[in-house]
Predicted model as a PDB file, atoms N, CA, C, CB and O in Angstrom, pLDDT in the B-factor column:
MODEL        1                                                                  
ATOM      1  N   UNK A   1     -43.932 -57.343  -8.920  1.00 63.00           N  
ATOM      2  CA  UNK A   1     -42.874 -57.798  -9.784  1.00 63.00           C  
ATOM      3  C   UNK A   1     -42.514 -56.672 -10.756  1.00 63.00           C  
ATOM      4  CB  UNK A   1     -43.291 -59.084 -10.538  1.00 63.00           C  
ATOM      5  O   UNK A   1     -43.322 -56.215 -11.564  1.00 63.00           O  
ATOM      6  N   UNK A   2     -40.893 -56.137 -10.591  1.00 73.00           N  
ATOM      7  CA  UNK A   2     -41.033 -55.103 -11.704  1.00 73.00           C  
ATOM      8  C   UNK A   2     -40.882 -55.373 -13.116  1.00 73.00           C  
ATOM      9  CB  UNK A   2     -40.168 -54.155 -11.504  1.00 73.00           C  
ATOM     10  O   UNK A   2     -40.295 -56.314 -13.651  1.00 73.00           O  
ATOM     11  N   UNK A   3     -41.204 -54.870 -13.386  1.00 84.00           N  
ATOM     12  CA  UNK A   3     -41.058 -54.779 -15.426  1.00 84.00           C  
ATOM     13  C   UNK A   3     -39.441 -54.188 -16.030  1.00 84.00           C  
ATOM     14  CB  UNK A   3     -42.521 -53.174 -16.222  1.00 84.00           C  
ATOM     15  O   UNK A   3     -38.654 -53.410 -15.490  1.00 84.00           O  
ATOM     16  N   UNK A   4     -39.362 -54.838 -17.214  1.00 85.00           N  
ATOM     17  CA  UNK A   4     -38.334 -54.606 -17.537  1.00 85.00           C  
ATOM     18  C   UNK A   4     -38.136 -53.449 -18.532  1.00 85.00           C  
ATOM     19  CB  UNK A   4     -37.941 -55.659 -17.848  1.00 85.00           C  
ATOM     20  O   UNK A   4     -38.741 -53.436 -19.604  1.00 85.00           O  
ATOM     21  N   UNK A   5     -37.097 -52.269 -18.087  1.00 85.00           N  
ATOM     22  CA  UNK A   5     -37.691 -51.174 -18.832  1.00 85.00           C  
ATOM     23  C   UNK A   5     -37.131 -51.569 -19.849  1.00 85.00           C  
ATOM     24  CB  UNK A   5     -37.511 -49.743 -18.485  1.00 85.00           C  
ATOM     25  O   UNK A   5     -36.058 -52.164 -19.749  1.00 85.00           O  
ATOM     26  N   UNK A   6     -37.788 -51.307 -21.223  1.00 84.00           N  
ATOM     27  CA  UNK A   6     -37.222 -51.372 -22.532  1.00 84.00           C  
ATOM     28  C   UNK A   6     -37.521 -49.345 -23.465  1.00 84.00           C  
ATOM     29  CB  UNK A   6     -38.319 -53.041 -23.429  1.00 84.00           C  
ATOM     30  O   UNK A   6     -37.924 -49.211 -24.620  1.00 84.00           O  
ATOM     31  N   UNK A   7     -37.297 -48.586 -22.857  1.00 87.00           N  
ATOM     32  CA  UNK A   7     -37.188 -47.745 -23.605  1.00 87.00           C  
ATOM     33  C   UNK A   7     -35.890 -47.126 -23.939  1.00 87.00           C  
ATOM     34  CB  UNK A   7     -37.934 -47.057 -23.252  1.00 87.00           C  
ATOM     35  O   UNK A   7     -35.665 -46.157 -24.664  1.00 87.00           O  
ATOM     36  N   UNK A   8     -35.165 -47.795 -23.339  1.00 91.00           N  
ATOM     37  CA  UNK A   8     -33.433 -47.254 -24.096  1.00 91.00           C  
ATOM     38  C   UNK A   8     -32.868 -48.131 -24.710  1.00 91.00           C  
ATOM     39  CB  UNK A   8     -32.175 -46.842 -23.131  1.00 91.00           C  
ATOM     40  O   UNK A   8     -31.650 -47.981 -24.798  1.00 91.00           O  
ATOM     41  N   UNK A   9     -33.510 -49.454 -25.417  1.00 92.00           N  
ATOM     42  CA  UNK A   9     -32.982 -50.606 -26.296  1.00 92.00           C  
ATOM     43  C   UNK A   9     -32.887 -49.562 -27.492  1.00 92.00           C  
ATOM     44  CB  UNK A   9     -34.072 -52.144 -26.532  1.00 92.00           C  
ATOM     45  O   UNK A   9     -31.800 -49.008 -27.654  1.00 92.00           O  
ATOM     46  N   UNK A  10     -33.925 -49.254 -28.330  1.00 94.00           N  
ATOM     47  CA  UNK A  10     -33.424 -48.564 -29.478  1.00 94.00           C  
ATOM     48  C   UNK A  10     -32.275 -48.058 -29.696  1.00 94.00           C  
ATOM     49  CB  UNK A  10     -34.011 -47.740 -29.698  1.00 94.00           C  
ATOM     50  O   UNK A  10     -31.593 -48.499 -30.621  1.00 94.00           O  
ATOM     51  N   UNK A  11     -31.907 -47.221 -29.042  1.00 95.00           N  
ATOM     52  CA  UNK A  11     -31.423 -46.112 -29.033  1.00 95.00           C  
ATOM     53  C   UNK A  11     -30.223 -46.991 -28.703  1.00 95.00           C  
ATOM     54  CB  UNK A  11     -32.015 -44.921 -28.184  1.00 95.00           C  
ATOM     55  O   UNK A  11     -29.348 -46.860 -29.559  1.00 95.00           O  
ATOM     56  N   UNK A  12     -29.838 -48.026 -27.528  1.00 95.00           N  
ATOM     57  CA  UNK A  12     -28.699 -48.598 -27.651  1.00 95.00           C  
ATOM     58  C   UNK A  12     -28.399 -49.546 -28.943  1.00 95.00           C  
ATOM     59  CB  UNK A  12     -28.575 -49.246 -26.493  1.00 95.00           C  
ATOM     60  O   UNK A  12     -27.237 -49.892 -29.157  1.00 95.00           O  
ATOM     61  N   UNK A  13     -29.206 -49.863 -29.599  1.00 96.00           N  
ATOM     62  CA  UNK A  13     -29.282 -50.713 -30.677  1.00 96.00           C  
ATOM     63  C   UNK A  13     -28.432 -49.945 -31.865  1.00 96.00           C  
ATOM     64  CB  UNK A  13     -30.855 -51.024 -31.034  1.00 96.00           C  
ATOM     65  O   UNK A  13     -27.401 -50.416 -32.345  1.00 96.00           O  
ATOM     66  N   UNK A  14     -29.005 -48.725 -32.255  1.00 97.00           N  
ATOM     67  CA  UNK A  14     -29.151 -47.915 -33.519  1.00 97.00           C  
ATOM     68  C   UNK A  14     -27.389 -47.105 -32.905  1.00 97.00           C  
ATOM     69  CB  UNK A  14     -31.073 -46.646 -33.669  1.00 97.00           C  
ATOM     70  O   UNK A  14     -26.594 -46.809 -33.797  1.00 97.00           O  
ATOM     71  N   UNK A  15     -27.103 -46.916 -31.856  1.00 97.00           N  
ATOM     72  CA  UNK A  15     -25.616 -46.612 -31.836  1.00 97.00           C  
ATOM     73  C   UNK A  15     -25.099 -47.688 -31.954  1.00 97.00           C  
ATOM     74  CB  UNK A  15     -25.043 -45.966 -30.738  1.00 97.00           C  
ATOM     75  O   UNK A  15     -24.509 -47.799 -33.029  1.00 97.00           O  
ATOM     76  N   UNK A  16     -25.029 -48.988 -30.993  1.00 97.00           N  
ATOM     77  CA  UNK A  16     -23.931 -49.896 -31.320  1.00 97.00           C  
ATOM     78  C   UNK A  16     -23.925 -50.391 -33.477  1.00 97.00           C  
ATOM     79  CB  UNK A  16     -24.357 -51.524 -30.025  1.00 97.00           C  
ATOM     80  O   UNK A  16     -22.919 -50.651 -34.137  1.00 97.00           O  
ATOM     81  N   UNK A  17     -25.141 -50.357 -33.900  1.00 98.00           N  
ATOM     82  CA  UNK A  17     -24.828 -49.974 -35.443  1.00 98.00           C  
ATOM     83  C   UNK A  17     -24.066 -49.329 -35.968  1.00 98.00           C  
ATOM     84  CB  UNK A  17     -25.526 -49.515 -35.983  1.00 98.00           C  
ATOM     85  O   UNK A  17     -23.188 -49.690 -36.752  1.00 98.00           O  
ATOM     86  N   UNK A  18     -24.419 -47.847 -35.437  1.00 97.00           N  
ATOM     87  CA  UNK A  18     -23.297 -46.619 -36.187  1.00 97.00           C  
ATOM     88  C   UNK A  18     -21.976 -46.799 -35.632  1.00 97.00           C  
ATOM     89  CB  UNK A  18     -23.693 -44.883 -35.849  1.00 97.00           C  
ATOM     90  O   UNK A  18     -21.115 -46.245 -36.315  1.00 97.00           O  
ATOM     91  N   UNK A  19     -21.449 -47.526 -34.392  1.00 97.00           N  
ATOM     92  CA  UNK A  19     -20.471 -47.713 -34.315  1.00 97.00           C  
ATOM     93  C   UNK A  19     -19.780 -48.535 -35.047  1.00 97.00           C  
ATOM     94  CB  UNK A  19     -20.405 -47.824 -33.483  1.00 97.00           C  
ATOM     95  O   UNK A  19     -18.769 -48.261 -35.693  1.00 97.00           O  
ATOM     96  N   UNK A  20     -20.455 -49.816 -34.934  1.00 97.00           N  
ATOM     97  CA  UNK A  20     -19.850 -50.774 -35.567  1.00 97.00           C  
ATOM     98  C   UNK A  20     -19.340 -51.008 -37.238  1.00 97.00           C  
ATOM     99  CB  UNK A  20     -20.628 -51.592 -35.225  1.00 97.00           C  
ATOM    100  O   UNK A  20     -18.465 -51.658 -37.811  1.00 97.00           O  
ATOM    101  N   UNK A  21     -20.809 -49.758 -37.755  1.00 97.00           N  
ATOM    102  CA  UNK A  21     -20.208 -49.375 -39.208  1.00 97.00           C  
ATOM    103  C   UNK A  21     -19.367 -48.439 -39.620  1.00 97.00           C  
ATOM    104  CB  UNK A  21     -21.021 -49.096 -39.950  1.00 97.00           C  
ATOM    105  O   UNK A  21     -19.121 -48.299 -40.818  1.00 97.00           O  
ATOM    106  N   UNK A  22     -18.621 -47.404 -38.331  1.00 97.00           N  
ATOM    107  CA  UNK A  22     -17.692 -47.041 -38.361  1.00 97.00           C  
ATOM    108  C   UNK A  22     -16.447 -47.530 -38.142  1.00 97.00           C  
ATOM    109  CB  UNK A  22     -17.876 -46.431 -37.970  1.00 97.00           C  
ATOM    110  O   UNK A  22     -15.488 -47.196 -38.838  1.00 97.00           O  
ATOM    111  N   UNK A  23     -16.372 -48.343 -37.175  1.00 96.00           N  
ATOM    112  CA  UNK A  23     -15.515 -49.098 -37.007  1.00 96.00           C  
ATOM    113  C   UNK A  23     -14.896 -49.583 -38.631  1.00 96.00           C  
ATOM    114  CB  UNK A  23     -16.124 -50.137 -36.064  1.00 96.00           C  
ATOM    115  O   UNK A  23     -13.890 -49.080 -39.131  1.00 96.00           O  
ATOM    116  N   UNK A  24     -15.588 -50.464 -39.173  1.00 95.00           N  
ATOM    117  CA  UNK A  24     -15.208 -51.258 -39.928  1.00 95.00           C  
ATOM    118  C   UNK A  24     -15.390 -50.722 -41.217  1.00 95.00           C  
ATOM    119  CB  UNK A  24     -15.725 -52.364 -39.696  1.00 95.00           C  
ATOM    120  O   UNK A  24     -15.355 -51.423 -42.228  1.00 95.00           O  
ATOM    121  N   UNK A  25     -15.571 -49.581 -41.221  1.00 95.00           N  
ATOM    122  CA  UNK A  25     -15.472 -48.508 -42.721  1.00 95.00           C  
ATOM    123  C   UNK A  25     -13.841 -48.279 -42.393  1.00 95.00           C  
ATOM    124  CB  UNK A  25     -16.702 -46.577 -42.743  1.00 95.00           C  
ATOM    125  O   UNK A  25     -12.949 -48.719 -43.120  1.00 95.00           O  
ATOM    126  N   UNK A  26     -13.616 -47.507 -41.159  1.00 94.00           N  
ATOM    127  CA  UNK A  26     -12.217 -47.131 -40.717  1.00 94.00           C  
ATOM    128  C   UNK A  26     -10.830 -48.181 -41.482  1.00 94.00           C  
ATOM    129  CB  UNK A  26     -12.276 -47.331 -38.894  1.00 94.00           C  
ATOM    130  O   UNK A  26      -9.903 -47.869 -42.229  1.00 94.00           O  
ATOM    131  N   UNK A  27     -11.316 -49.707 -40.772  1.00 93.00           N  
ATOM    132  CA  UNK A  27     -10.614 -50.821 -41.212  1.00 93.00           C  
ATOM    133  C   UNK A  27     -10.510 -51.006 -42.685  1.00 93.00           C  
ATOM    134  CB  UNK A  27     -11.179 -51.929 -40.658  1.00 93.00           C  
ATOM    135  O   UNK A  27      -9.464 -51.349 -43.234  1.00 93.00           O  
ATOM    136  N   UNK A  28     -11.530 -50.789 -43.254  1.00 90.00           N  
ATOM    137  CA  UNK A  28     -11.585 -51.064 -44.845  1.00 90.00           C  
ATOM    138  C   UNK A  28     -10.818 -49.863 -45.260  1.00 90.00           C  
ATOM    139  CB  UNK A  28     -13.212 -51.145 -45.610  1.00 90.00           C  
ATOM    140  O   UNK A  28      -9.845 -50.141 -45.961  1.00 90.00           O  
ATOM    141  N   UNK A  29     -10.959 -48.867 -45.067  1.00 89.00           N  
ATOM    142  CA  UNK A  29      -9.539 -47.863 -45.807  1.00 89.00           C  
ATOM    143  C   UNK A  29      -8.493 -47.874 -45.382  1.00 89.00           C  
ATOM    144  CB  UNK A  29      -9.543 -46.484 -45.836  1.00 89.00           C  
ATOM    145  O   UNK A  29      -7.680 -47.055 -45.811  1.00 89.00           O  
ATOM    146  N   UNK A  30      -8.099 -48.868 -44.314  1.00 88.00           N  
ATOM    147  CA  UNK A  30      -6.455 -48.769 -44.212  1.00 88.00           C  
ATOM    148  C   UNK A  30      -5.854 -49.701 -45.438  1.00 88.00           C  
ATOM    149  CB  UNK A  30      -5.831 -49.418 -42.563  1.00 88.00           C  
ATOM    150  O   UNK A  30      -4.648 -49.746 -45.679  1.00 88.00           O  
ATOM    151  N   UNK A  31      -6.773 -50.382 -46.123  1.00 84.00           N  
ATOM    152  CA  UNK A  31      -6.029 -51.624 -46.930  1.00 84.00           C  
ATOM    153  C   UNK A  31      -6.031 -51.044 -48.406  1.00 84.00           C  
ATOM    154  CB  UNK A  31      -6.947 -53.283 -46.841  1.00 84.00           C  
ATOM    155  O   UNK A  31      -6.945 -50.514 -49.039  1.00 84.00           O  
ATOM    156  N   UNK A  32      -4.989 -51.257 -48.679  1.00 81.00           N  
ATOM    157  CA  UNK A  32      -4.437 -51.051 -50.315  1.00 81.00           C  
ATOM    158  C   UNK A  32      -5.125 -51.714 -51.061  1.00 81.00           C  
ATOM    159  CB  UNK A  32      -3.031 -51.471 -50.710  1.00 81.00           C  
ATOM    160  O   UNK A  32      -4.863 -52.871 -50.731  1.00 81.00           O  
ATOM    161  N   UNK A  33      -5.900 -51.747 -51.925  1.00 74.00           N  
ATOM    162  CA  UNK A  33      -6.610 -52.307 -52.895  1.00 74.00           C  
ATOM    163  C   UNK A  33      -5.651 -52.506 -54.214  1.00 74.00           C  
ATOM    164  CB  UNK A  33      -7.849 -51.430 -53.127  1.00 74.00           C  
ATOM    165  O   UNK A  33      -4.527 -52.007 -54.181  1.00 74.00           O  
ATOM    166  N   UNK A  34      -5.967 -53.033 -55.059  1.00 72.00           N  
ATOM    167  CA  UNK A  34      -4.610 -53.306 -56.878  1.00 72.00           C  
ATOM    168  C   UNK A  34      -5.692 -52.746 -57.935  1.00 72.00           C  
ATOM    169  CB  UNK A  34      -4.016 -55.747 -57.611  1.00 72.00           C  
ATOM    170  O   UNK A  34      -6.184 -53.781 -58.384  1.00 72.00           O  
ATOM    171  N   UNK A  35      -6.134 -51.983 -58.380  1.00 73.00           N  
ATOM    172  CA  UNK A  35      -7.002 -51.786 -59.443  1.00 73.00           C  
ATOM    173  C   UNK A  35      -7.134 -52.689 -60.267  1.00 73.00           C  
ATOM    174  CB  UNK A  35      -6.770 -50.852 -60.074  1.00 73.00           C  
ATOM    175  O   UNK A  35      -8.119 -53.380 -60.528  1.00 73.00           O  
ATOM    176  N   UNK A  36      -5.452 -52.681 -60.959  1.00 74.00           N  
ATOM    177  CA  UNK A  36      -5.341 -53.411 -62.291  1.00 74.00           C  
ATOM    178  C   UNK A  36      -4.253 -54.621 -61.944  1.00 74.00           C  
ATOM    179  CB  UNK A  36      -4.780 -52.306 -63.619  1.00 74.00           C  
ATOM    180  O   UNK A  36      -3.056 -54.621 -62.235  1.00 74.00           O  
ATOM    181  N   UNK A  37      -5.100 -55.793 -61.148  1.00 68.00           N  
ATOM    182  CA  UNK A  37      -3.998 -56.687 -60.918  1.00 68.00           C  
ATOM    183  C   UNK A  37      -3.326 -57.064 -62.643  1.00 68.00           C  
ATOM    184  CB  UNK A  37      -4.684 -58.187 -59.964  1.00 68.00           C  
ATOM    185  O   UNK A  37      -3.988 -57.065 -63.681  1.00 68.00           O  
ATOM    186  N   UNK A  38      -2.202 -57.286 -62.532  1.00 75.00           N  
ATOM    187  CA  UNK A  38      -1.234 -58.227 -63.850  1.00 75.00           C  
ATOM    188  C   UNK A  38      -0.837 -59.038 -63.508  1.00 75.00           C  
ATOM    189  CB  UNK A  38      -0.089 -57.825 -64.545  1.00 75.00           C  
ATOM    190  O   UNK A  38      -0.374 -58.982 -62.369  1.00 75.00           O  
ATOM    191  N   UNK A  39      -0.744 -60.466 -64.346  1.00 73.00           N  
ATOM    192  CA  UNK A  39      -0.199 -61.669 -63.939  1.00 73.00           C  
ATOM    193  C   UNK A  39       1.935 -61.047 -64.391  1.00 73.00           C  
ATOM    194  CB  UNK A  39      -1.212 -63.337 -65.157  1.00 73.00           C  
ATOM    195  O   UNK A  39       2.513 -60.478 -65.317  1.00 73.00           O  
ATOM    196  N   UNK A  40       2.213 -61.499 -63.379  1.00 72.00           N  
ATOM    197  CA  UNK A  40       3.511 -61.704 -63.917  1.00 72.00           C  
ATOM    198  C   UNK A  40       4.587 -62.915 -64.007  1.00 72.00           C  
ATOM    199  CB  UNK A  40       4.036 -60.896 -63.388  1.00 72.00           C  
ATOM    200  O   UNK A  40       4.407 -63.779 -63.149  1.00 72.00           O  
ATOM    201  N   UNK A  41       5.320 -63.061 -64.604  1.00 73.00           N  
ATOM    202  CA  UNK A  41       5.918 -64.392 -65.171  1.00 73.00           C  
ATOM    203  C   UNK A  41       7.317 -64.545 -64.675  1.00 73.00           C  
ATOM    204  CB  UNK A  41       5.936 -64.432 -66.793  1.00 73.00           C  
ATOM    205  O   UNK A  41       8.296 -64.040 -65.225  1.00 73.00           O  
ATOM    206  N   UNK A  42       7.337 -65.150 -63.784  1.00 73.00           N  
ATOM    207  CA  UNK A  42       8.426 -65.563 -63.106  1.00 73.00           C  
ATOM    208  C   UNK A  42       9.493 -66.897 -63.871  1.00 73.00           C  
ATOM    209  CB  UNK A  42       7.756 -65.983 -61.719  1.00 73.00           C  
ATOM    210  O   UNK A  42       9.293 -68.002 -64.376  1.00 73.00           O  
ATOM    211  N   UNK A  43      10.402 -66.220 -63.655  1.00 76.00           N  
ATOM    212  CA  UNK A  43      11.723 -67.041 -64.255  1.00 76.00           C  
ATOM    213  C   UNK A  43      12.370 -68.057 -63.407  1.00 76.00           C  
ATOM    214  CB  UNK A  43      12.885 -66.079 -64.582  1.00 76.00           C  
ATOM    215  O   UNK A  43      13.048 -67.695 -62.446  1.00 76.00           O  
ATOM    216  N   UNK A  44      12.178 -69.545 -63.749  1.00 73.00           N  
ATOM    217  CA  UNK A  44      12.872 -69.989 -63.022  1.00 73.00           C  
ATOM    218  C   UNK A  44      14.219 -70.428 -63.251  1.00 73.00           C  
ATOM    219  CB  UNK A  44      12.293 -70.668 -62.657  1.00 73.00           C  
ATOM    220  O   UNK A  44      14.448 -70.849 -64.385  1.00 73.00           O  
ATOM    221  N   UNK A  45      15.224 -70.423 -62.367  1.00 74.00           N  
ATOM    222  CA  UNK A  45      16.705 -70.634 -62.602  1.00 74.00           C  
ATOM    223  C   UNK A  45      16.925 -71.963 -63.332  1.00 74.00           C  
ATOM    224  CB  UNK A  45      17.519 -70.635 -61.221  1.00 74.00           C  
ATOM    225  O   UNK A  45      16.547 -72.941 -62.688  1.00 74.00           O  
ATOM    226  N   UNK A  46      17.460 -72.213 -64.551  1.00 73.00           N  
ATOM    227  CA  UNK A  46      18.096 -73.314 -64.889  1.00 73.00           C  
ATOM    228  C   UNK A  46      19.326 -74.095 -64.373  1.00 73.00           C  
ATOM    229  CB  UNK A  46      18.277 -73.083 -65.861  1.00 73.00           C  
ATOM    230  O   UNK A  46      20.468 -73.718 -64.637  1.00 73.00           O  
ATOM    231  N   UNK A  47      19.068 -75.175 -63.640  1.00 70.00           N  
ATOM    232  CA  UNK A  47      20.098 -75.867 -63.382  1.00 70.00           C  
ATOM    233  C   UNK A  47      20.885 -77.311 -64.342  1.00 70.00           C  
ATOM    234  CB  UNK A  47      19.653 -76.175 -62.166  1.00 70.00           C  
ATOM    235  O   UNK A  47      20.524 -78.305 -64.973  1.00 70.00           O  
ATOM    236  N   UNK A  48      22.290 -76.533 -63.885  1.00 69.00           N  
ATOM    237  CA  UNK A  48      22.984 -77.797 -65.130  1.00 69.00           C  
ATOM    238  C   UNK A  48      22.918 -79.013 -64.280  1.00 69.00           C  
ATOM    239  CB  UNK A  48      24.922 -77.560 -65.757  1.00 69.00           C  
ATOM    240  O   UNK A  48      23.154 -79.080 -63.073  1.00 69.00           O  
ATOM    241  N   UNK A  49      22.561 -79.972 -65.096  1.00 67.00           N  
ATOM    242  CA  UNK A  49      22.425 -81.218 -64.037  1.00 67.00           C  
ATOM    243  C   UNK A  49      23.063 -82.235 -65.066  1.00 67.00           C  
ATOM    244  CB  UNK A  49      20.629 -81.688 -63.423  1.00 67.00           C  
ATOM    245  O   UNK A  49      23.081 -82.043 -66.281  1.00 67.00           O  
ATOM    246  N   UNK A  50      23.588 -83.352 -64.417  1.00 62.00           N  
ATOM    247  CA  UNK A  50      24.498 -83.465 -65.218  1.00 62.00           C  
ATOM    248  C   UNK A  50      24.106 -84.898 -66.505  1.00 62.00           C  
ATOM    249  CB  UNK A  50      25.810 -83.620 -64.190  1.00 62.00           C  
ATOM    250  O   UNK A  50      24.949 -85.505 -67.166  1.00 62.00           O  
ATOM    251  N   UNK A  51      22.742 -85.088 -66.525  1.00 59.00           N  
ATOM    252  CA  UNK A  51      22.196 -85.924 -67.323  1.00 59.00           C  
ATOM    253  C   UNK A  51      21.364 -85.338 -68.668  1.00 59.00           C  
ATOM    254  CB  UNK A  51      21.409 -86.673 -66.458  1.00 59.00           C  
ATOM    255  O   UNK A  51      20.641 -85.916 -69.480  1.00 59.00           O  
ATOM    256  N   UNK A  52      21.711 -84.189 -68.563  1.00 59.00           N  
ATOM    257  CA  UNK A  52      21.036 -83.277 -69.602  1.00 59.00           C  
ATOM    258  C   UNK A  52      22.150 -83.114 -70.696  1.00 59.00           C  
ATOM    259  CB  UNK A  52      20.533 -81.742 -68.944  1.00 59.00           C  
ATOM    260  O   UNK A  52      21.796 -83.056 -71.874  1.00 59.00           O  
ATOM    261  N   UNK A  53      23.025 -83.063 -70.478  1.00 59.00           N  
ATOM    262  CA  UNK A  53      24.301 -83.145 -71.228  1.00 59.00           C  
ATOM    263  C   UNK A  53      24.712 -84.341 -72.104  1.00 59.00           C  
ATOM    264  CB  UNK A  53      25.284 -83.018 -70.311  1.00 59.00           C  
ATOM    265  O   UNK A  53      25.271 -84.342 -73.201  1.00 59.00           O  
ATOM    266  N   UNK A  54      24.170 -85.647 -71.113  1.00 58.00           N  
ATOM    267  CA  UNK A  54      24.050 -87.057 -72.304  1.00 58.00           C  
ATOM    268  C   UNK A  54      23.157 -87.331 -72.217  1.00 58.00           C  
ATOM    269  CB  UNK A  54      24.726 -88.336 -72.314  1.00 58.00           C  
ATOM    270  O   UNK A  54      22.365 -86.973 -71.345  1.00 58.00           O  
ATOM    271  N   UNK A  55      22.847 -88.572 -73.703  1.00 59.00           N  
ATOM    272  CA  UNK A  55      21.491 -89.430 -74.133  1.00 59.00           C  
ATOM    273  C   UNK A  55      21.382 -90.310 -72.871  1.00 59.00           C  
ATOM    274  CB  UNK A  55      21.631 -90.467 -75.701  1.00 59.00           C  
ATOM    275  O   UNK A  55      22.458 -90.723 -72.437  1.00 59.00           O  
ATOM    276  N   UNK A  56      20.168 -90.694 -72.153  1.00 59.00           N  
ATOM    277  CA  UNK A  56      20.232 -91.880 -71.687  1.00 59.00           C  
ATOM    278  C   UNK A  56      19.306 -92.700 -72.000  1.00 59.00           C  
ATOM    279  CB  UNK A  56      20.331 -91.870 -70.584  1.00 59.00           C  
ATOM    280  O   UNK A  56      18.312 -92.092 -72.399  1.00 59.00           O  
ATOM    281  N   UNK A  57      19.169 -93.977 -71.995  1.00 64.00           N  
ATOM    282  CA  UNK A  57      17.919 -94.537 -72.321  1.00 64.00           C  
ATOM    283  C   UNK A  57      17.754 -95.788 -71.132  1.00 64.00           C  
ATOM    284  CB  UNK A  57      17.924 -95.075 -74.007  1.00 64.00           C  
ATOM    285  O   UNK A  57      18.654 -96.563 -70.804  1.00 64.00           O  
ATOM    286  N   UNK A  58      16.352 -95.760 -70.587  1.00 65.00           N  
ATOM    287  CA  UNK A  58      15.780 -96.425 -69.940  1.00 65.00           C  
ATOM    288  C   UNK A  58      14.965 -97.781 -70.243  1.00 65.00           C  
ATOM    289  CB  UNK A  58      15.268 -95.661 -69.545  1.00 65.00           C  
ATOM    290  O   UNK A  58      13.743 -97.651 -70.319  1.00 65.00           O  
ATOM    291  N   UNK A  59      15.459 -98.954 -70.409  1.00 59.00           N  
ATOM    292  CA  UNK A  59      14.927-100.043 -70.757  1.00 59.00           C  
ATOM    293  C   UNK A  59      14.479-100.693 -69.490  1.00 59.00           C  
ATOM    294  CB  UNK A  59      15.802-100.794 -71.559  1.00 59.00           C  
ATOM    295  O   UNK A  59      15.083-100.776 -68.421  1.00 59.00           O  
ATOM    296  N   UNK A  60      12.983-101.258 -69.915  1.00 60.00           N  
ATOM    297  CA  UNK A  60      12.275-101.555 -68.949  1.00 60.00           C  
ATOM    298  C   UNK A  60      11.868-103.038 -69.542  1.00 60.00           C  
ATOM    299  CB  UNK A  60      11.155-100.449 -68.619  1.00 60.00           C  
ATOM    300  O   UNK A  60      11.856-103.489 -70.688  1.00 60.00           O  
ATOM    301  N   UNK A  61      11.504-103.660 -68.109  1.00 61.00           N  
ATOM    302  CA  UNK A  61      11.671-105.187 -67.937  1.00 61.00           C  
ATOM    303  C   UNK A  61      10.416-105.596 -69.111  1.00 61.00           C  
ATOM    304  CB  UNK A  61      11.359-105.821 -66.048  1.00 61.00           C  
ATOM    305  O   UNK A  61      10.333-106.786 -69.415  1.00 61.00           O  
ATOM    306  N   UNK A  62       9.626-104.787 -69.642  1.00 63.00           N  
ATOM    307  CA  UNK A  62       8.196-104.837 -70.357  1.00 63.00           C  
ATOM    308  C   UNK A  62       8.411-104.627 -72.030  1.00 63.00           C  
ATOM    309  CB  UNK A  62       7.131-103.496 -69.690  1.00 63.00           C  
ATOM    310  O   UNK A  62       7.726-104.888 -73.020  1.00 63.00           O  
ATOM    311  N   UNK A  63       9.877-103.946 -71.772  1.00 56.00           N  
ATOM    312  CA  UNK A  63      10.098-103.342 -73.244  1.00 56.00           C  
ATOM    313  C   UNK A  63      11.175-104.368 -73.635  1.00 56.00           C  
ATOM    314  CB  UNK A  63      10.659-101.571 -73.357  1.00 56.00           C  
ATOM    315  O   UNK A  63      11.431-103.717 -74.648  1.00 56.00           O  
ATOM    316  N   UNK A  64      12.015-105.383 -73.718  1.00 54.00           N  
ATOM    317  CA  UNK A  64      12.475-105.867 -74.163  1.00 54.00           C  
ATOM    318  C   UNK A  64      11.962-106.489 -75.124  1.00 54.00           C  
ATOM    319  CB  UNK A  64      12.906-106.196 -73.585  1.00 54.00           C  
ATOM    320  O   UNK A  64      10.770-106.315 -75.378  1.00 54.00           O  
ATOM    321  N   UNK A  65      12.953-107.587 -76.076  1.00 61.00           N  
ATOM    322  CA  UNK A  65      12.397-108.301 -76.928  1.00 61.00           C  
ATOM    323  C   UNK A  65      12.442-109.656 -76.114  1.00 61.00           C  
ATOM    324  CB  UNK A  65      13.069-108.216 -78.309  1.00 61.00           C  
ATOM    325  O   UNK A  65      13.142-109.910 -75.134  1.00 61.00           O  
ATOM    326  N   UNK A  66      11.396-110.576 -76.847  1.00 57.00           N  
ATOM    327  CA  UNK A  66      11.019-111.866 -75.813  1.00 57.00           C  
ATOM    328  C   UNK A  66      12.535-113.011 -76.649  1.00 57.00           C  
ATOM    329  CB  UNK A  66       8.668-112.709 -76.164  1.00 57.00           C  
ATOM    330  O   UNK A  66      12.739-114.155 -76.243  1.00 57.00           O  
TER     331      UNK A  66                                                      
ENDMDL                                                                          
END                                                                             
């Protein structure tokens, strides 16, 4: 029954490592990083609508007088 050679596992081990941490060093410097993120404050458009212009008042079935 033959045996299973294991003297080139290392050695395949310890490259697919250095590859793989090259690989993905490579990937990590293609991406733009922000040092100094800033929040910024976005404006939103005012719309004229046309109940803003008059009073209205809402009487509810709870708020009357008895």
């Amino acid at each position: 029954m033959p045996q299973l050679d294991t003297s080139t596992w290392l050695t395949m081990i310890l490259s697919m490592f250095l590859t793989l941490f090259i690989i993905f060093q490579l990937k990590i410097s293609k991406h733009n990083f922000y040092y100094s993120p800033e929040l910024t404050t976005t404006k939103t458009p005012k719309q004229n609508t046309p109940w803003e212009m008059t009073w209205t008042k809402i009487y509810l079935p709870l708020s009357l007088p008895l």
